[in-house]
TIDO-499367 format. One record per residue: residue number from 1; z, y, x of N, C-alpha, C in turn. Coordinates in nm, 3 decimals, padded with zeros to 5 digits. Example, Ala and Ser with C-alpha at 12.3 -4.5 7.8 and 13.67 -1.06 7.14 Angstrom:
REM TIDO-499367
1/00.780/-00.569/01.319/00.780/-00.450/01.230/00.780/-00.330/01.320
2/00.708/-00.225/01.285/00.714/-00.106/01.367/00.787/00.003/01.290
//
This chain:
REM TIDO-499367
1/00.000/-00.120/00.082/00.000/00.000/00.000/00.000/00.126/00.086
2/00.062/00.102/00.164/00.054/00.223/00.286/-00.073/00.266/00.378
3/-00.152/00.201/00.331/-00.290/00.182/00.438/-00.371/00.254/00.324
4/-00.342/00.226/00.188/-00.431/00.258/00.067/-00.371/00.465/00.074
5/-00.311/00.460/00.100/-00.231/00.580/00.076/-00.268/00.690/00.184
6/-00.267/00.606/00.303/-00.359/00.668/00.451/-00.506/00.688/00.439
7/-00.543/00.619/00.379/-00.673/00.645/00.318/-00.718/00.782/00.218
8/-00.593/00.762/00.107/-00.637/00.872/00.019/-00.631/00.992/00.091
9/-00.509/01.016/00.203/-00.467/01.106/00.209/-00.625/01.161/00.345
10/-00.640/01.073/00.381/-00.752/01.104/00.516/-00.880/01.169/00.419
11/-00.919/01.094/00.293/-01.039/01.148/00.211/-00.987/01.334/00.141
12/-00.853/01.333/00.102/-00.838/01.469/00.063/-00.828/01.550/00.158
13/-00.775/01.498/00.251/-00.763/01.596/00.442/-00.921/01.656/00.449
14/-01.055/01.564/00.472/-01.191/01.610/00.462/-01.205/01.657/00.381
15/-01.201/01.633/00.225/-01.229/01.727/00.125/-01.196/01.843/00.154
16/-01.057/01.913/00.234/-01.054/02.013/00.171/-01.100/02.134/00.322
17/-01.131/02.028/00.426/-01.224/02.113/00.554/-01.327/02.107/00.483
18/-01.411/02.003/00.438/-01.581/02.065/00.426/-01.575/02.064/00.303
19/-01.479/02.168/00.217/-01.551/02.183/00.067/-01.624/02.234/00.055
20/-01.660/02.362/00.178/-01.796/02.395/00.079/-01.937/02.289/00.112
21/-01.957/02.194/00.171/-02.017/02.089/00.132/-02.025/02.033/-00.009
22/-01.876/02.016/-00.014/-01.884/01.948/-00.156/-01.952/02.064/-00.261
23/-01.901/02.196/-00.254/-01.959/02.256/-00.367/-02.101/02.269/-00.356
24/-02.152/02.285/-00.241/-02.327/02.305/-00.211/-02.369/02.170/-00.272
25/-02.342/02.070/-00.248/-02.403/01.932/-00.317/-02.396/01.967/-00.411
26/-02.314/01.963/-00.509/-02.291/02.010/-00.671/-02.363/02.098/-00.689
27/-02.345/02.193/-00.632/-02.467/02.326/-00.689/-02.604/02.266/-00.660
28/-02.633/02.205/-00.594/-02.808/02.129/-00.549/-02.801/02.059/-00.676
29/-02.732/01.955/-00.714/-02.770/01.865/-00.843/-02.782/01.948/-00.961
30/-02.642/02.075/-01.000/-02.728/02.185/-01.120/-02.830/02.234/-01.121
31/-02.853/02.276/-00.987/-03.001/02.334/-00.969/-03.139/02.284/-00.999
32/-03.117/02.166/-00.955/-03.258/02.083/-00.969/-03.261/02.032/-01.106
33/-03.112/02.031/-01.173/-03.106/02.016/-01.352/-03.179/02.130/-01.431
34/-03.155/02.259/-01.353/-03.181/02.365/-01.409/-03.311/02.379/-01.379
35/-03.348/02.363/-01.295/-03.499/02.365/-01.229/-03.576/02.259/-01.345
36/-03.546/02.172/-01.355/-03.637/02.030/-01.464/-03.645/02.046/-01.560
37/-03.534/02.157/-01.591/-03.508/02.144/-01.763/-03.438/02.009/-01.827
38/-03.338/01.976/-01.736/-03.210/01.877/-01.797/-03.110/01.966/-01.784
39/-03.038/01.889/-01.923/-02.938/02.021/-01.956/-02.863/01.950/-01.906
40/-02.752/02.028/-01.878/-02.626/02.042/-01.790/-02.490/02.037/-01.872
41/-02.408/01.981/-01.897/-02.322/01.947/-02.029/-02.183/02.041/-01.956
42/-02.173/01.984/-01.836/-02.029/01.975/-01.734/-02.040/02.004/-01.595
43/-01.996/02.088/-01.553/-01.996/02.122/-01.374/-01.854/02.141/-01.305
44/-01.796/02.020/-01.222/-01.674/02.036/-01.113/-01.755/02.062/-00.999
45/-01.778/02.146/-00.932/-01.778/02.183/-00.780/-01.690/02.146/-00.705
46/-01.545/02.153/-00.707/-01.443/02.037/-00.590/-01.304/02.044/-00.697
47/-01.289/01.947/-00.655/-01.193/01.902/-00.712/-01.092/01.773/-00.609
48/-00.997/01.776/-00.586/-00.873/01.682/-00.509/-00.886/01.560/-00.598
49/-00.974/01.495/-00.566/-01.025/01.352/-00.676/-01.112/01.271/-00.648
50/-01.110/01.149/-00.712/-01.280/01.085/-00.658/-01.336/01.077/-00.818
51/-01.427/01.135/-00.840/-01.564/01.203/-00.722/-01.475/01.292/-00.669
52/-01.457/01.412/-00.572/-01.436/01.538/-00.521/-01.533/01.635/-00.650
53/-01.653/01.578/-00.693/-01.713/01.709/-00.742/-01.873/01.654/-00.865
54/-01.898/01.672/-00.946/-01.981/01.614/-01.050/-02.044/01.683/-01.150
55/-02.129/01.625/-01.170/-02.296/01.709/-01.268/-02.306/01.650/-01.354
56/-02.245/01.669/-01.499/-02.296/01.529/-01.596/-02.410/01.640/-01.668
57/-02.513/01.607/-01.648/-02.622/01.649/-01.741/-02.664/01.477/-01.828
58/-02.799/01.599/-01.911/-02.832/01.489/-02.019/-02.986/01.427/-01.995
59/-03.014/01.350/-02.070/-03.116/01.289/-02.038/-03.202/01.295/-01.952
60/-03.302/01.227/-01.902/-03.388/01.261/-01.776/-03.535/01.206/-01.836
61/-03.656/01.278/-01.868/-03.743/01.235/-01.976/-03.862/01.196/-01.834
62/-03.831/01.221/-01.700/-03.976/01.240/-01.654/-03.900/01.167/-01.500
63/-03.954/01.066/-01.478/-03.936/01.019/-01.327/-03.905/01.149/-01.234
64/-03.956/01.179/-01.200/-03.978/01.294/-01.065/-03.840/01.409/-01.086
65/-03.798/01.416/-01.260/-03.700/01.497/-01.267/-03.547/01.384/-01.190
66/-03.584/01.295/-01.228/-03.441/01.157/-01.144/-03.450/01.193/-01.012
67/-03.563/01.190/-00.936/-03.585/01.163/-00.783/-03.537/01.333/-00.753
68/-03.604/01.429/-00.813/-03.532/01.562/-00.787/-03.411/01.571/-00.782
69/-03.379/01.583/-00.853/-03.232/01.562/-00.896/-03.119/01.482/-00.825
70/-03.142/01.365/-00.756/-03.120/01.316/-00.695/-03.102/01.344/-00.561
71/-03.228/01.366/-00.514/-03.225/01.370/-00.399/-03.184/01.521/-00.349
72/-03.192/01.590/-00.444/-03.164/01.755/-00.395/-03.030/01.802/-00.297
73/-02.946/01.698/-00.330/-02.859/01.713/-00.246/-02.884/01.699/-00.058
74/-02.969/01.616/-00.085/-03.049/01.614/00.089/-03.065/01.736/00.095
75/-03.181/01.770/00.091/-03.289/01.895/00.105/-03.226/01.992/00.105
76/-03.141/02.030/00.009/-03.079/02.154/-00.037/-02.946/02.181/00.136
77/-02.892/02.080/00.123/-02.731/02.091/00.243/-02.815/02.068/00.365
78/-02.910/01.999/00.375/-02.979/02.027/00.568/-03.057/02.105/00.547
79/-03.100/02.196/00.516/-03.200/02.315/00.490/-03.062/02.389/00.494
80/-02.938/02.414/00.455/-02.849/02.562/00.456/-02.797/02.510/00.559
81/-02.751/02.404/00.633/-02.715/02.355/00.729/-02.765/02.377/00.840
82/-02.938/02.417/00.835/-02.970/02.405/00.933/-03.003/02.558/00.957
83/-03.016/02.641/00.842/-02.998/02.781/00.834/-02.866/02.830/00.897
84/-02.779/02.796/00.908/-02.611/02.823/00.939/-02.603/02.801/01.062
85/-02.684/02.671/01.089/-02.641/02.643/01.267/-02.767/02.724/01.336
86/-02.878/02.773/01.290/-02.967/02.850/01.345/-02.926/03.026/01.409
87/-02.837/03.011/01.243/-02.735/03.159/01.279/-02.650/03.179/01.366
88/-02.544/03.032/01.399/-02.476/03.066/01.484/-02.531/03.039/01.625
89/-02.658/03.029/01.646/-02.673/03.020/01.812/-02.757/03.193/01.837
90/-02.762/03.252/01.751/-02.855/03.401/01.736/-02.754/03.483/01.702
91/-02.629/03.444/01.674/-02.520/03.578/01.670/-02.462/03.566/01.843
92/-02.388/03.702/01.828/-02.358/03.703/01.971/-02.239/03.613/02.022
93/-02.181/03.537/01.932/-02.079/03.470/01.969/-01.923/03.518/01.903
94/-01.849/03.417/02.009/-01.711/03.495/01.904/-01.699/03.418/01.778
95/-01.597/03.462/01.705/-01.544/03.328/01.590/-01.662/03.337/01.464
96/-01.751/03.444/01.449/-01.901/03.445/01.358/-01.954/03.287/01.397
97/-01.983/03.220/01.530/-02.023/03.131/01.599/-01.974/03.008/01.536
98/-01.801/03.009/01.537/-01.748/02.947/01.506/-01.772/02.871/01.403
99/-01.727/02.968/01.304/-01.720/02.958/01.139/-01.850/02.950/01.071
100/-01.961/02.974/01.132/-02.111/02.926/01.121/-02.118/02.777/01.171
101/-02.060/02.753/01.243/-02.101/02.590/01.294/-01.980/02.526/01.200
102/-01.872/02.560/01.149/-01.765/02.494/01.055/-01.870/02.451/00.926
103/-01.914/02.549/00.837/-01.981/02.576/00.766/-02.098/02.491/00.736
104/-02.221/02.491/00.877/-02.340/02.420/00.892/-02.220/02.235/00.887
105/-02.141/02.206/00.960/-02.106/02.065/00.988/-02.013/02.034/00.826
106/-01.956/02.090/00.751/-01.922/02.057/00.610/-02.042/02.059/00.536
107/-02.092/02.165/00.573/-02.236/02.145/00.414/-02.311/01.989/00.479
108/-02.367/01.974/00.586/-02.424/01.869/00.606/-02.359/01.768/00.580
109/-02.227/01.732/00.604/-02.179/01.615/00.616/-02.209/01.584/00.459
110/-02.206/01.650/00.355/-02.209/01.621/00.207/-02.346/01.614/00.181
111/-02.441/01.610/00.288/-02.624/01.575/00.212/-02.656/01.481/00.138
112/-02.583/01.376/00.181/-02.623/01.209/00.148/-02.548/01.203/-00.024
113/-02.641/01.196/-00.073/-02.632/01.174/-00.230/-02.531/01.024/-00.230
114/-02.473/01.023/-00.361/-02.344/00.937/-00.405/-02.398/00.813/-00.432
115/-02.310/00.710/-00.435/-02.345/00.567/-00.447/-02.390/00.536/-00.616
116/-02.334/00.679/-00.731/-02.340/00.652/-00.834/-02.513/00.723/-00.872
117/-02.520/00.816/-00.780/-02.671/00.873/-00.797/-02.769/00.812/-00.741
118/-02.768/00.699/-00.653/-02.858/00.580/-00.644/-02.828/00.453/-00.716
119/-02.717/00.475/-00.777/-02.748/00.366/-00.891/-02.782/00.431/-01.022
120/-02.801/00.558/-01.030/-02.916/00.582/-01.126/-03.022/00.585/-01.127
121/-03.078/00.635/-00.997/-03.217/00.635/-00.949/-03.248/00.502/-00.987
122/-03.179/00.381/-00.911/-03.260/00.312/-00.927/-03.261/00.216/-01.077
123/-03.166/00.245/-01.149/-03.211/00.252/-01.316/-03.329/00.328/-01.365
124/-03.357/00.466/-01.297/-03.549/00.507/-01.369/-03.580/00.428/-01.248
125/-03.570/00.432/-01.162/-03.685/00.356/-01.092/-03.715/00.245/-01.144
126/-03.656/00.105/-01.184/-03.700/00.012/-01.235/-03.755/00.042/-01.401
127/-03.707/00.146/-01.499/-03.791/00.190/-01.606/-03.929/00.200/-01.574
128/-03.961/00.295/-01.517/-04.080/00.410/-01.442/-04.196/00.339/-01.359
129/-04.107/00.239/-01.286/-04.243/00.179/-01.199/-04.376/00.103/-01.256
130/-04.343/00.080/-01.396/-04.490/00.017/-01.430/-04.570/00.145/-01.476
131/-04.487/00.289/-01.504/-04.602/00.361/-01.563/-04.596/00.490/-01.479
132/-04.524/00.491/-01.342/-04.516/00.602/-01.264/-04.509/00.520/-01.130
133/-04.642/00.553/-01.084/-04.624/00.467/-00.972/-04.552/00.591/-00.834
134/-04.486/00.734/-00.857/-04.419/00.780/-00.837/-04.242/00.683/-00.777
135/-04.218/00.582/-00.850/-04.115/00.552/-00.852/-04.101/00.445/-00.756
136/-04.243/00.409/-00.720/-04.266/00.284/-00.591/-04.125/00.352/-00.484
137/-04.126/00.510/-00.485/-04.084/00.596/-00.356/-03.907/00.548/-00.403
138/-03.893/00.563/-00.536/-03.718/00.582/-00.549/-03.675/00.457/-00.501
139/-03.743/00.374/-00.478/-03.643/00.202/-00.415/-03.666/00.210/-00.301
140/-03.726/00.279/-00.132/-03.649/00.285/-00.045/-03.535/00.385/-00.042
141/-03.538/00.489/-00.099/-03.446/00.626/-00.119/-03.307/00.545/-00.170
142/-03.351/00.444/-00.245/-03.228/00.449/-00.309/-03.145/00.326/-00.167
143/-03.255/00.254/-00.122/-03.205/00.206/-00.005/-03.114/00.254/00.078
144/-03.188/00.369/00.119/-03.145/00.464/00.267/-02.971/00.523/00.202
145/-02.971/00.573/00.072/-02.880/00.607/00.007/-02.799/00.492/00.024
146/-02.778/00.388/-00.011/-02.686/00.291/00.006/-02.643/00.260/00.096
147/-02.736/00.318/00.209/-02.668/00.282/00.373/-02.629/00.371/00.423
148/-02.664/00.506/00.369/-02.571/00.589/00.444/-02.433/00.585/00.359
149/-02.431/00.535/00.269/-02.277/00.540/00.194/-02.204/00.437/00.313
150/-02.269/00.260/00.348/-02.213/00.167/00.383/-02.140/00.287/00.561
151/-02.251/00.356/00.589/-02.241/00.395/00.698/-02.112/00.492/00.766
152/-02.077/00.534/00.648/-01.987/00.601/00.613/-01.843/00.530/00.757
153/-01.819/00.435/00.749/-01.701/00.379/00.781/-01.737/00.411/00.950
154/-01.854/00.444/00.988/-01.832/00.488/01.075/-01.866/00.629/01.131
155/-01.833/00.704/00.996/-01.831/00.828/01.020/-01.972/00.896/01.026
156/-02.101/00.818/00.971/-02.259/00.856/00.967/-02.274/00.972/00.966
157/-02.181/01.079/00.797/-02.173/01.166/00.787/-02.153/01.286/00.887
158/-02.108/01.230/00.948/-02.019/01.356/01.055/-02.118/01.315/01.202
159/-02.202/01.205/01.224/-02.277/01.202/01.316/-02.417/01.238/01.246
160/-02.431/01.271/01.126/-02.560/01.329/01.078/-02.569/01.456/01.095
161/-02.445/01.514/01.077/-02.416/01.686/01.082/-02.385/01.699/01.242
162/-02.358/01.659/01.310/-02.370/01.680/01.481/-02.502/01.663/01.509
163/-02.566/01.587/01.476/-02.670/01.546/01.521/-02.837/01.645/01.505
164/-02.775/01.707/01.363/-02.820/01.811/01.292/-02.860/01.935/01.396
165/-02.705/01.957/01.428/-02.642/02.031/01.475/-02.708/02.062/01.659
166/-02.722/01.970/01.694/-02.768/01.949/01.820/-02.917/01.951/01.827
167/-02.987/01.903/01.775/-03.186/01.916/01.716/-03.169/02.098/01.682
168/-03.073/02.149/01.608/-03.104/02.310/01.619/-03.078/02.397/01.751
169/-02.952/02.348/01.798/-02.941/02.400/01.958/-03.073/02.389/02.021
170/-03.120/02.258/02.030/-03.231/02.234/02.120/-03.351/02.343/02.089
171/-03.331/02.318/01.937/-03.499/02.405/01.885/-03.484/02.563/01.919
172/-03.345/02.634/01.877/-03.300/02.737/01.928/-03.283/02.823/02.046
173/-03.249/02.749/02.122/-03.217/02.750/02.298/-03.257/02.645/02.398
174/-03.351/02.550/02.354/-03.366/02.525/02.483/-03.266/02.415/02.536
175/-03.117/02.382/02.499/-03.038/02.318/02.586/-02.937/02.292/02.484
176/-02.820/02.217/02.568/-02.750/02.192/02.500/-02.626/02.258/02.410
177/-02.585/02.208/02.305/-02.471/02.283/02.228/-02.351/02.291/02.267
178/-02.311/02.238/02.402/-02.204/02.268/02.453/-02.215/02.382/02.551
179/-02.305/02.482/02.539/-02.287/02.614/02.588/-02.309/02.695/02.476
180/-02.221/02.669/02.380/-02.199/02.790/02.267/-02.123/02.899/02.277
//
């Protein structure tokens, strides 16, 4: 029971360094609701809980609105992620630097869409694939999604957002991110 308890307490410890990860994911899944034209019933941005944070919208009438929707949480957190860590190698330094690379490594670590949003995907995906051959795409996605969840235990997240993190140094400067 004590190990279960070290656990919770290690998942609310991260929650509450990279929330604004958690809220940028959440805001990516309203968005791309709002963007499709699926309505949006309910919005937690963070919350001390599992989920941390959740989108219950309503129906999904069109394949491509699932895979959007879905996947927006990628696209949306390494695109501001990678905007954030671009910023902090072009400011002059000093704690701006800092709190730009805090920022870029929470929003990223939250890109990888939820174990419950690839098991929806791949509910339209198996609808969709005889009449959207669009949906051939949602069964590796929903793959890659399942492994970066498994991946998790060894911290994927946090070597996706370093890793992130280090491909912008390079593209930025030339060298490495340990001369920040």
């Amino acid at each position: 029971m004590k190990e279960i308890k070290t656990c919770i307490s290690l998942g609310w410890f991260v929650a509450l360094i990279t929330f604004p990860g958690i809220i940028i994911h959440e805001l990516a899944h309203k968005l791309l609701c709002d963007f499709t034209g699926v309505p949006v019933y309910k919005v937690c941005y963070f919350r001390l809980g599992n989920p941390p944070g959740y989108v219950v919208h309503g129906s999904i009438n069109r394949y491509w609105q699932a895979l959007f929707i879905t996947t927006a949480p990628f696209t949306i957190n390494t695109a501001i992620a990678f905007v954030l860590y671009a910023l902090a190698f072009t400011v002059t330094g000093g704690i701006a630097t800092y709190i730009l690379v805090w920022l870029g490594i929470s929003i990223a670590m939250h890109s990888f869409p939820s174990s419950e949003d690839a098991d929806g995907l791949w509910r339209y995906s198996r609808k969709a694939v005889w009449r959207d051959p669009l949906a051939l795409a949602g069964f590796p996605i929903v793959g890659l999604i399942k492994l970066s969840r498994v991946l998790r235990i060894i911290w994927f997240d946090l070597i996706y957002a370093v890793a992130l993190l280090i491909l912008v140094a390079y593209i930025f400067r030339g060298d490495s991110i340990f001369q920040i």
